[in-house]
C-alpha positions in Angstrom: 120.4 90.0 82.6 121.7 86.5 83.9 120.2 85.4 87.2 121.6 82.6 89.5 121.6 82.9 93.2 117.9 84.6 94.7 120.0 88.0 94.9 119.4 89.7 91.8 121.0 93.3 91.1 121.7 95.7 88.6 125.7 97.3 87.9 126.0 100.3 85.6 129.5 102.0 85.3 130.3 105.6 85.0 129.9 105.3 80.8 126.5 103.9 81.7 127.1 100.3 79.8 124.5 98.0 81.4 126.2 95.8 83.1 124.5 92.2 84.2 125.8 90.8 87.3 124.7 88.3 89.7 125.2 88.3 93.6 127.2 85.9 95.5 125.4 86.2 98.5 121.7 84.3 99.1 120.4 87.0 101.2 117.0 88.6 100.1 117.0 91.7 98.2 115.5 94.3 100.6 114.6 97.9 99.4 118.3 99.3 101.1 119.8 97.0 98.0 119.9 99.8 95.7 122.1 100.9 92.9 123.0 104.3 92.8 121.3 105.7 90.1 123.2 107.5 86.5 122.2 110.2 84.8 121.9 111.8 81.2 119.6 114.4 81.0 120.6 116.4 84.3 120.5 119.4 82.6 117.1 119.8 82.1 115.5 117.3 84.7 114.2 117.5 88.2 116.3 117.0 91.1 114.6 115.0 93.6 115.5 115.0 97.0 114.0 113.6 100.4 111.0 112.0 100.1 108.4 110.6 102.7 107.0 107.5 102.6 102.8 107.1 101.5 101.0 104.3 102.7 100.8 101.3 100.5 97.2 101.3 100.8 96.7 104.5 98.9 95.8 103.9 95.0 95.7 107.1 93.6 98.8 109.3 93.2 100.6 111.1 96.0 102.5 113.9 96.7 105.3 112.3 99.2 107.2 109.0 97.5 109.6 107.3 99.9 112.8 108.1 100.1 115.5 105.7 98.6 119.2 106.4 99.5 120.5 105.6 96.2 118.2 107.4 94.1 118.4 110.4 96.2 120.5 112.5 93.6 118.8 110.1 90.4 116.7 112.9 88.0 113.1 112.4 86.7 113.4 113.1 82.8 111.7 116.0 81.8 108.3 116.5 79.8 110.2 117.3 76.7 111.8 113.6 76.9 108.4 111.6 75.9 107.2 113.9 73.1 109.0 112.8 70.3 108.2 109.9 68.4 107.2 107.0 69.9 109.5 105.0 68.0 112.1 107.0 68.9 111.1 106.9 72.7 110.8 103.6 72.6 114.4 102.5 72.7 115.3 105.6 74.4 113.3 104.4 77.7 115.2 100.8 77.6 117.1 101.0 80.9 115.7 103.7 82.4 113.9 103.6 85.7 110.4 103.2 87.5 109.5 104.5 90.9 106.6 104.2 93.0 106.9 104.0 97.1 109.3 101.6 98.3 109.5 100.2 94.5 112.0 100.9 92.0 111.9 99.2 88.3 114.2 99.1 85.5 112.5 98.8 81.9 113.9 96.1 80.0 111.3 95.5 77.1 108.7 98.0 75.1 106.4 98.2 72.2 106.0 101.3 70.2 102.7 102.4 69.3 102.2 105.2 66.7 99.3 107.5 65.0 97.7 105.9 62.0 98.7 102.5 63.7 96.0 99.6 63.0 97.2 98.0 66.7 97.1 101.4 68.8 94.3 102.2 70.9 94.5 105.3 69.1 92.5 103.9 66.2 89.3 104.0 68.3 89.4 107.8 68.3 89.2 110.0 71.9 87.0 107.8 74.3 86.7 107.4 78.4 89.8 105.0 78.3 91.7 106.3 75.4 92.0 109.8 76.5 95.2 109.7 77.8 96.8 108.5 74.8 95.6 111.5 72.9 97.5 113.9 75.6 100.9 115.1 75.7 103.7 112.3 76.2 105.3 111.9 79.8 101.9 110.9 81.2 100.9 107.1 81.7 98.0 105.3 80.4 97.0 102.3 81.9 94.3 99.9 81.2 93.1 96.1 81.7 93.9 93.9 79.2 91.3 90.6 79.4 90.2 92.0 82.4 93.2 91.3 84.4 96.6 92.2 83.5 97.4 95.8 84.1 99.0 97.1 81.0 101.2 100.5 81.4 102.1 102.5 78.6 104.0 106.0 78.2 102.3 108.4 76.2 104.7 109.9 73.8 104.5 112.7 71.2 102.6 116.1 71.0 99.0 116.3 72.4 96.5 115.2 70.1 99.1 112.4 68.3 97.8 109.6 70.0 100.9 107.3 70.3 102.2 105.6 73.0 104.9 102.9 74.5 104.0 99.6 76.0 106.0 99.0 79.0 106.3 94.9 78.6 109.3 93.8 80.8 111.2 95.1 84.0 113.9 94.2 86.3 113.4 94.6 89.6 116.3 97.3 91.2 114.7 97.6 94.9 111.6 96.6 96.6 111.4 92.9 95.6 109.6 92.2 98.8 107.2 94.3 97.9 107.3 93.5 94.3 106.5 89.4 95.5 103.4 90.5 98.1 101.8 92.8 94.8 102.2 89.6 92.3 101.3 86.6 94.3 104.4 85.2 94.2 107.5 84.4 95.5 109.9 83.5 92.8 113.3 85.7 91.6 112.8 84.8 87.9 111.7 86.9 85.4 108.2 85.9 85.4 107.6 88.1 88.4 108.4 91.4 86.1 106.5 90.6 82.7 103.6 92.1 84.9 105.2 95.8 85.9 101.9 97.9 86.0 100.8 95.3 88.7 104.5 94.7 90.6 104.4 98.8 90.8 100.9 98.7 92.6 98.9 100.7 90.2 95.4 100.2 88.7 93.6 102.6 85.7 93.4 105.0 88.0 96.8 106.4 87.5 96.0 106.7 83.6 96.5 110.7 83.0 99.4 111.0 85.4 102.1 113.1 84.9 105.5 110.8 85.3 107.9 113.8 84.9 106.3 115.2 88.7 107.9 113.9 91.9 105.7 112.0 93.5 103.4 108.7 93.1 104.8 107.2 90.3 108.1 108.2 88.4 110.6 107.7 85.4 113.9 107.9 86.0 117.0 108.8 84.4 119.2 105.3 83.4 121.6 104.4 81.7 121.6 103.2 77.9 122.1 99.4 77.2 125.0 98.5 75.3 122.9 96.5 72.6 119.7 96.2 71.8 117.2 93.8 70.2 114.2 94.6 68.1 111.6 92.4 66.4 107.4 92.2 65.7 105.0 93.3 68.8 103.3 90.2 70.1 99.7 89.9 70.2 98.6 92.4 67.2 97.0 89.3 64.8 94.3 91.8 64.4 96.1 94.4 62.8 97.4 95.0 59.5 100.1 93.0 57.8 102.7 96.1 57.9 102.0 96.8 61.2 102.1 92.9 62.6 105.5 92.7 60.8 106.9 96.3 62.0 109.7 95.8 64.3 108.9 98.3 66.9 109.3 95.9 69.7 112.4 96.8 71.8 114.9 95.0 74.6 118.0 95.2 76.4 120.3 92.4 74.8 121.6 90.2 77.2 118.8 90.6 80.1 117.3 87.9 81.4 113.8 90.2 82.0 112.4 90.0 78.5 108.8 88.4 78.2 107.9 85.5 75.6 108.7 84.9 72.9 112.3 85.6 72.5 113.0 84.2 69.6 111.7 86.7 67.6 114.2 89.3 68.7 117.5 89.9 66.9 120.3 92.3 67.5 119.5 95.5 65.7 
């Protein structure tokens, strides 16, 4: 996704290409900036209608999201979705959508993480932190990585598999005030989404919940990017050679929001 002017937003089209475009205008991006959101799965996801708004405050998850105008008629993907594959899932969430409070994310980059996979947290069998993993996909599992990034994952496949996708990059669709106060920072570029666990405002505490229920935090239907690019997971050294060299790292082509490195991604 190309970015120029501070305005950043998203354009999809009714064949849901993703579409980059950047605003004229210099006005902030406020939460009312959003794009009205496509759908593919209708048939079997939940409608969601008017929501409330939950205090920022709160940490755990709620029952009463805010409401968004233009994600008023946008459906959360089902449980049946997530539990397939995880490499399968993992392109299949590129351009979908993130939703917590005022918030709203589209994923731009993800890592597929499988059973029998030496760089999975899988490998260290059911413990306190790995338990999600080991559940049915559509829930989350977060944890710390170094102690300080929050890392947020989709668990995908049947309960027991333990397999799940990394959530790496996003772009931000509404909320980017918000977004800026939860990272520290107030910059446009991409650097402010290679962190989405903390831009959403959740901690391990939302490991275990279900994303496919309205409420606290959400996935959304999207639309499919137009191209994609694939290439090795970054940061696996320890694992074995087949696995550090599997391409199961995903991204929309063309976006802007992709975390380093970038040039080990090629059109697939």
């Amino acid at each position: 996704m190309s970015l120029s002017a501070p305005t950043l937003l998203v354009q999809m089209n009714p064949t849901h290409q993703f579409k980059p475009v950047a605003s004229k205008s210099r006005k902030t991006v406020r939460s009312s900036q959003c794009l009205e959101g496509r759908t593919s799965h209708s048939s079997k996801a939940v409608t969601v209608r008017t929501r409330t708004k939950p205090s920022r405050k709160q940490t755990r998850p709620q029952s009463s999201p805010v409401s968004l105008p233009c994600f008023r008629n946008t459906t959360i993907l089902p449980p049946e979705f997530f539990q397939i594959d995880a490499l399968d899932l993992a392109p299949r969430l590129l351009g979908k959508f993130l939703r917590r409070d005022d918030v709203v994310l589209q994923i731009t980059e993800v890592e597929a993480y499988r059973p029998n996979d030496s760089a999975c947290h899988g490998r260290f069998g059911v413990t306190a932190r790995t338990a999600p993993v080991f559940g049915p996909g559509g829930h989350a599992y977060v944890y710390l990585c170094c102690g300080l990034h929050t890392m947020l994952n989709v668990v995908a496949d049947k309960e027991g598999a333990g397999a799940a996708v990394l959530i790496r990059a996003c772009a931000p669709v509404c909320g980017l005030e918000t977004i800026q106060e939860r990272r520290g920072q107030q910059t446009e570029k991409p650097i402010l989404l290679t962190g989405p666990g903390k831009a959403l405002g959740i901690t391990t505490e939302w490991s275990n919940h279900p994303l496919y229920t309205p409420g606290g935090l959400e996935l959304l239907d999207g639309p499919e990017p137009d191209k994609i690019l694939i290439g090795p997971r970054v940061g696996i050294e320890y694992a074995l050679p087949e696995h550090v060299n599997a391409l199961w790292r995903f991204a929309i082509a063309g976006s802007a929001w992709i975390s380093a490195p970038k040039n080990t991604l090629r059109l697939s």
